[in-house]
N, C-alpha and C positions, 0 to 999 in steps of 0.2 A: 456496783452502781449504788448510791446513795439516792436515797428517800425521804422528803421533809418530815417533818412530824407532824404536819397536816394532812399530808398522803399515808399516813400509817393509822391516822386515828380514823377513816373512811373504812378501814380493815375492824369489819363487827366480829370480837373473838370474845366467846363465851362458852360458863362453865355448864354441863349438862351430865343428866346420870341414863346411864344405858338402860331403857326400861324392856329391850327385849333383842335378842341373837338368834340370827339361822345361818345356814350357808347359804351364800347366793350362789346357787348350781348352775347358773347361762353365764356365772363369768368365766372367763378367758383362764384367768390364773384364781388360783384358791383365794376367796375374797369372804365374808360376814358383810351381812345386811345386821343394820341397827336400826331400831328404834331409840332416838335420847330425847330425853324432857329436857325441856333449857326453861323450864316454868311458866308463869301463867303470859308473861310478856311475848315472850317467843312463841312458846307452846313445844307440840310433839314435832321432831322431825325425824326425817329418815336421810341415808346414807349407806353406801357399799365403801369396805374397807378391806383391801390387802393386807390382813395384821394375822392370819390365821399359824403363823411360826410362831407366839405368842400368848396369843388369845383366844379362846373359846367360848360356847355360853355360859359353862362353870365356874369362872374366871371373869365375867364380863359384865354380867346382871351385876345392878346396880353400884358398878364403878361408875366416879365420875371423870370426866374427859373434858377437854378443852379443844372446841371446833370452829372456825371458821360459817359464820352462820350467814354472809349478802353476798354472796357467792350465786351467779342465775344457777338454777336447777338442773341436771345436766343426768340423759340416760346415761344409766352403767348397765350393761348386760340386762335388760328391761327391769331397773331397777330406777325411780325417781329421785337421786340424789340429790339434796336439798343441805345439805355443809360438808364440810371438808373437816373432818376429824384431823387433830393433830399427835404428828408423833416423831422424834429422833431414827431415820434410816444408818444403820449399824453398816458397816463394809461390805457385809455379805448380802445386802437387801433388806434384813430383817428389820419389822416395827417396832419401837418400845414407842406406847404410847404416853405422850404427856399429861400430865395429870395433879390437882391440887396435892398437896402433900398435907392438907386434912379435908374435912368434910365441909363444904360451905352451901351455901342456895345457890339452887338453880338459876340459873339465867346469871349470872353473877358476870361482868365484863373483865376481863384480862385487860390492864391499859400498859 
C-alpha cells in the first residue's frame, strides 16, 4: 500500500538519547522501560521496548535512537508508553535498533 508524502510527513520521527533503562517486570515478554530526551521541544518521554536480545542498560545509557514521538500514549504492562522506538526485526524476532550513525541534538526530525 502506497502513502502520499503528505501522509508520511504527519509521522513525527525524531532523534532522542536514552537517559535511563530498567526491566519492565509486568510485561508479557522480556521488554526495557526507557527514559529518552528528544530535548527541550519535545522534552522526557517514556516507552517500553521488546529489544532485551540486544540491549541492556550497559549498552543503552545514553545511545541515541530514533522514535516515533504523535503516536496517543498507550499502556504496556502498566507502563505509560508515550513513542514508539524504532528498530530493524531480524528473522528470528530480534531488535537492532536504529540509530544516527553520529552524534547530533536531541529532538533533531528524521524527514
Amino acid at each position: 500500500m502506497e502513502i502520499s508524502y503528505e501522509e508520511f510527513r504527519k509521522v513525527k520521527i525524531h532523534v532522542g538519547t536514552v537517559k535511563a533503562v530498567e526491566e519492565n517486570k509486568r510485561a508479557r515478554k522480556p521488554a526495557l522501560a526507557l527514559e529518552i530526551d528528544f530535548g527541550s521541544g519535545i522534552g522526557m518521554k517514556k516507552t517500553s521496548a521488546q529489544i532485551t536480545d540486544y540491549y541492556n542498560e550497559n549498552n543503552l545509557l545514553g545511545k541515541q535512537v530514533i522514535a516515533i514521538c504523535n503516536f496517543p500514549s498507550k499502556n504496556i504492562a502498566g507502563l505509560e508508553s508515550e513513542v514508539l522506538v524504532l528498530g530493524a526485526v531480524e528473522e528470528d524476532g530480534k531488535v537492532v535498533l536504529v540509530h544516527p550513525s553520529k552524534k547530533v541534538a536531541n529532538g533533531l526530525e528524521i524527514i
